[in-house]
C-alpha positions as CSV (number, residue, x, y, z in Angstrom):
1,X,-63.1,-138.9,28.5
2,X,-66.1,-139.4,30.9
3,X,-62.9,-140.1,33.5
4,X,-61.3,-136.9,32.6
5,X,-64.5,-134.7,33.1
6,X,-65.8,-136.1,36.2
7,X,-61.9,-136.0,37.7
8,X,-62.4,-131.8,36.5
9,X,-65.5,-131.1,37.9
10,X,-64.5,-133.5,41.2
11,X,-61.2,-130.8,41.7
12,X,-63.5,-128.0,40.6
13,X,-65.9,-128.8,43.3
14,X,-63.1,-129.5,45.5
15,X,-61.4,-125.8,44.8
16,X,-64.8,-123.9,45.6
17,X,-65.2,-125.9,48.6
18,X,-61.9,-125.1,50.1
19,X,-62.6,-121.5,49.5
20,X,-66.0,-121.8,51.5
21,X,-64.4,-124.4,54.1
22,X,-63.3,-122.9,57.1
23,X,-60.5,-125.9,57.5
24,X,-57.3,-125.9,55.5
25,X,-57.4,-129.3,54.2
26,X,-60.0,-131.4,52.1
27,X,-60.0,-134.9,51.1
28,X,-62.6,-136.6,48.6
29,X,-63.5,-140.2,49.1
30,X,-64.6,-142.5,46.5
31,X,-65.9,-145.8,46.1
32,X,-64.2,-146.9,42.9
33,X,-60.6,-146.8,41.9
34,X,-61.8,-145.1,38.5
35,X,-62.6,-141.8,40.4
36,X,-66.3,-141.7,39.5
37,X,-68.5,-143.0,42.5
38,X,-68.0,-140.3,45.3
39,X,-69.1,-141.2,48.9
40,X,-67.9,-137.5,50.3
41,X,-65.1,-135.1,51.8
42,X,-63.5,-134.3,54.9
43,X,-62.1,-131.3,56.0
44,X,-59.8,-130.9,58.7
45,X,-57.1,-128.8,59.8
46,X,-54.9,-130.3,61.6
47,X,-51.5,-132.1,60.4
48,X,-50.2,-135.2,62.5
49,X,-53.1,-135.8,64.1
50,X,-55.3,-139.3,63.3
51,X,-58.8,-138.7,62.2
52,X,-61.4,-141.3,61.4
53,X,-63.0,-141.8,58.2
54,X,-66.8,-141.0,59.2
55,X,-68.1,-143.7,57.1
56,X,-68.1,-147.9,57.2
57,X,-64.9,-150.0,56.6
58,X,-64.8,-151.0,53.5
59,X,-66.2,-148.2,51.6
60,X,-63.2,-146.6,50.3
61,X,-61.4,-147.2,47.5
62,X,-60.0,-144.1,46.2
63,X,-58.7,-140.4,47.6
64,X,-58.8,-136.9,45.7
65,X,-56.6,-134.0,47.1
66,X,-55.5,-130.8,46.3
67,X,-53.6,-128.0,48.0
68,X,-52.0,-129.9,50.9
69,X,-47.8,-128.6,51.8
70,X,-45.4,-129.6,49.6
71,X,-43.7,-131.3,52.8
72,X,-46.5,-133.2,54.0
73,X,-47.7,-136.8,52.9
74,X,-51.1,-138.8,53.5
75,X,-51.1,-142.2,55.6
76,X,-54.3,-144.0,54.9
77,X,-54.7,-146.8,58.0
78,X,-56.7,-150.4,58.2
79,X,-57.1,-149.9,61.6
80,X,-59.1,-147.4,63.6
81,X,-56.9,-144.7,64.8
82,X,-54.1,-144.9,62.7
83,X,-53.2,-148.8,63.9
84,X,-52.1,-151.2,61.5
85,X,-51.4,-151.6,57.9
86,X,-50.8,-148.5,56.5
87,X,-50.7,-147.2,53.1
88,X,-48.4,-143.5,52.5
89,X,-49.7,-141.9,49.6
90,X,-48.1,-139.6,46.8
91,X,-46.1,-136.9,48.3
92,X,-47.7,-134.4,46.0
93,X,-49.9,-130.8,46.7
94,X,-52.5,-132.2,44.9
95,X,-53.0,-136.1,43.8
96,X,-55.5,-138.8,43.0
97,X,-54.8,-141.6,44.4
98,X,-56.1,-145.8,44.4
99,X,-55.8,-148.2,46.9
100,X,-56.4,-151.1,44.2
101,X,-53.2,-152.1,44.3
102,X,-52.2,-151.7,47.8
103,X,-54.1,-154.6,49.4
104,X,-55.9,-152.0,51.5
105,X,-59.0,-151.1,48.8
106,X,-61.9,-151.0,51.0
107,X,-60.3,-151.8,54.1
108,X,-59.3,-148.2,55.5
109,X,-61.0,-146.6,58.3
110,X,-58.1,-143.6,59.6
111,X,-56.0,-141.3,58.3
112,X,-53.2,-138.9,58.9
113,X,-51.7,-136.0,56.8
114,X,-47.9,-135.9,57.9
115,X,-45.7,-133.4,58.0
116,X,-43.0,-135.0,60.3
117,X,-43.0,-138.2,58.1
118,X,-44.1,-140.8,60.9
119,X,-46.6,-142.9,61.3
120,X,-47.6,-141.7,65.1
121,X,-50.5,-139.6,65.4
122,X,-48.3,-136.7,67.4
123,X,-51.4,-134.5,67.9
124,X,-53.5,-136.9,69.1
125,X,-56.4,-139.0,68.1
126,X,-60.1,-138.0,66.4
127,X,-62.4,-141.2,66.6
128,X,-65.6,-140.8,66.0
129,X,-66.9,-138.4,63.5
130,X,-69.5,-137.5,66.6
131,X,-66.6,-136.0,68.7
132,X,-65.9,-132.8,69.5
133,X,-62.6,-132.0,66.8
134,X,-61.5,-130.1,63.5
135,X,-63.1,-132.4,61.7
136,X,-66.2,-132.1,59.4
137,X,-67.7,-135.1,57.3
138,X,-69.8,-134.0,54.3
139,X,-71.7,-136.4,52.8
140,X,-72.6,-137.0,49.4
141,X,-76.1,-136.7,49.8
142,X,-76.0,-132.9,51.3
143,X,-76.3,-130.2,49.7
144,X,-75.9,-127.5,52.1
145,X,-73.0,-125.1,51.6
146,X,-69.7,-125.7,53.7
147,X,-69.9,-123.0,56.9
């Protein structure tokens, strides 16, 4: 039950902050394969391109989306910018999703949100969370308002 509610109110929040979000695309982080120890979300905006995870290797277990096109499909990376073992997650709009059983649980540290169902970032690469780009790391610990 406890599961169930915090999974609600985690898409809830996610929902309002996609309305407020100036970026078409918003992925929640979480520590724990069980959905209940959130780290924070990304927004970004751009499909095919490689983005960082703006937090430490190793602090990701588990991924909450919602909203994303039907044809496109997450790639979650060990290496930095999109190198290496790669994980493709559930080709679904909206999706929870664990790395527990994947052998990458807190090893990932880039992503990609495909829509040409390759590996290779095609739109280039976003390394740093301190670069000029789409991308916009929120933190668990703020509370300010998306823009």
């Amino acid at each position: 039950m406890k599961r169930s509610i915090t999974l609600t109110l985690g898409l809830a929040a996610l929902a309002a902050n996609n309305a407020a979000a100036s970026s078409d695309y918003t992925l929640l982080m979480y520590k724990d394969s069980s959905f209940e120890d959130y780290v924070g979300q990304l927004a970004f905006d751009t499909t095919d391109r490689c983005y960082s995870l703006c937090v430490d290797q190793g602090t990701v277990s588990s991924f909450v989306w919602d909203g994303i096109p039907k044809d496109a499909t997450f790639l979650f990376f060990g290496g930095a910018g999109c190198e290496g073992t790669f994980v493709t997650g559930p080709k679904k709009d909206s999706a929870e999703f664990s790395l527990a059983a994947t052998g990458l649980s807190h090893k990932v540290s880039s992503f990609m949100l495909t829509r040409k169902g390759t590996a290779t970032p095609t739109k280039g690469i976003v390394r740093s969370c301190d670069e000029p780009s789409d991308l916009v790391y929120k933190p668990n610990q703020d509370t300010t308002s998306w823009f």
